[in-house]
C-alpha positions as CSV (number, residue, x, y, z in Angstrom):
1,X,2.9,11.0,-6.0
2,X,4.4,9.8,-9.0
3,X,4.7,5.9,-10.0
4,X,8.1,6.9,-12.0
5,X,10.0,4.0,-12.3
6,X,7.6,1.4,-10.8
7,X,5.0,-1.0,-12.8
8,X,2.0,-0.3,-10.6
9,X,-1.5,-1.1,-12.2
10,X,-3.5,2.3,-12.5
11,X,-6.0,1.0,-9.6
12,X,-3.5,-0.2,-7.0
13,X,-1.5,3.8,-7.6
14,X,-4.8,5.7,-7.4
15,X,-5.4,3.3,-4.3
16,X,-2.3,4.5,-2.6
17,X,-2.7,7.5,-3.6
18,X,-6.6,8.0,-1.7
19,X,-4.7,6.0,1.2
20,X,-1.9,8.5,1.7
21,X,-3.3,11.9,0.6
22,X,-7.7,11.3,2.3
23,X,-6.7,8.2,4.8
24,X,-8.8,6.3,3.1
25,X,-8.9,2.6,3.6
26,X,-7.8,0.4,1.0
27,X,-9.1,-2.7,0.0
28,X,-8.0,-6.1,2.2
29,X,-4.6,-7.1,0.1
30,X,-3.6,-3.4,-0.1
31,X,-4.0,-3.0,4.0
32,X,-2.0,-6.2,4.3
33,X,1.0,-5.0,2.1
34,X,1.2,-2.0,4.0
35,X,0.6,-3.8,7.2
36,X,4.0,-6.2,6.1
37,X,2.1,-9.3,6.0
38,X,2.9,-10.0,2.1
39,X,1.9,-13.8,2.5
40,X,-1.4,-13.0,4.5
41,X,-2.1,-10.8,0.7
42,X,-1.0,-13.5,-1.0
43,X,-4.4,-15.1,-2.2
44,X,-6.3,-11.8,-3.0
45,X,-3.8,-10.9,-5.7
46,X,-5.1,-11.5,-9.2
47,X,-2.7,-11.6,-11.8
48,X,-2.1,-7.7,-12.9
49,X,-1.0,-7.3,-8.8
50,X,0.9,-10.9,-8.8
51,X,3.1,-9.4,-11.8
52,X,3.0,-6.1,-9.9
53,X,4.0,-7.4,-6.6
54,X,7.8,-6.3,-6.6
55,X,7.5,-2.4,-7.6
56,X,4.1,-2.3,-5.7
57,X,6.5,-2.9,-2.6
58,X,9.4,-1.0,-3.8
59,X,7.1,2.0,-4.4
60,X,5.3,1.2,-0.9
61,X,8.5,1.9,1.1
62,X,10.6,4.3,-1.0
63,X,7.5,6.7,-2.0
64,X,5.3,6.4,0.7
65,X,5.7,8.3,4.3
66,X,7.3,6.0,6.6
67,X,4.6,6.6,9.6
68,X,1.5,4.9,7.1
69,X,3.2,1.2,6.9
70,X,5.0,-1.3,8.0
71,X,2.9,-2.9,10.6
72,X,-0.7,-3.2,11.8
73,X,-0.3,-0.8,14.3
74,X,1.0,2.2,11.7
75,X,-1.4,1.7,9.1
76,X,-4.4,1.9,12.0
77,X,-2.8,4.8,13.4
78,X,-2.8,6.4,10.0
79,X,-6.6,5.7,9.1
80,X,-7.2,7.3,12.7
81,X,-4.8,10.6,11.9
82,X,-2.9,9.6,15.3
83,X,0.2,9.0,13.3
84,X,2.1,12.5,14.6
């Protein structure tokens, strides 16, 4: 996946990338973004992801397959491989 076009800090894109490509669990604010609880992520955000936090969304649901986020319920069925 490309981040063309989106300010994504090189640890949050390789992130997504190991979550998408191996199902690999991210780390606690990642899994809530992609879970749509952006408030809940809030206070794990340090300042590189704060600034971030606009194309790291943008690139979440225009770049990413629509089955691994959105709610809880996707983004377990996705670590699982029950997504299909």
């Amino acid at each position: 996946m490309s981040n063309q076009g989106y300010y994504l800090p090189p640890n949050m894109k390789a992130t997504l990338d190991r979550y998408v490509e191996r199902r690999l669990a991210p780390g606690r604010f990642t899994q809530l973004l992609l879970k749509n609880k952006v408030h809940e992520a809030l206070p794990f955000a340090d300042k590189a992801h704060q600034q971030a936090l606009y194309d790291t969304l943008r690139y979440i649901t225009m770049e990413l397959p629509a089955g691994c986020y959105g709610s809880p319920e996707k983004v377990e069925a996705w670590l699982r491989g029950d997504d299909a």
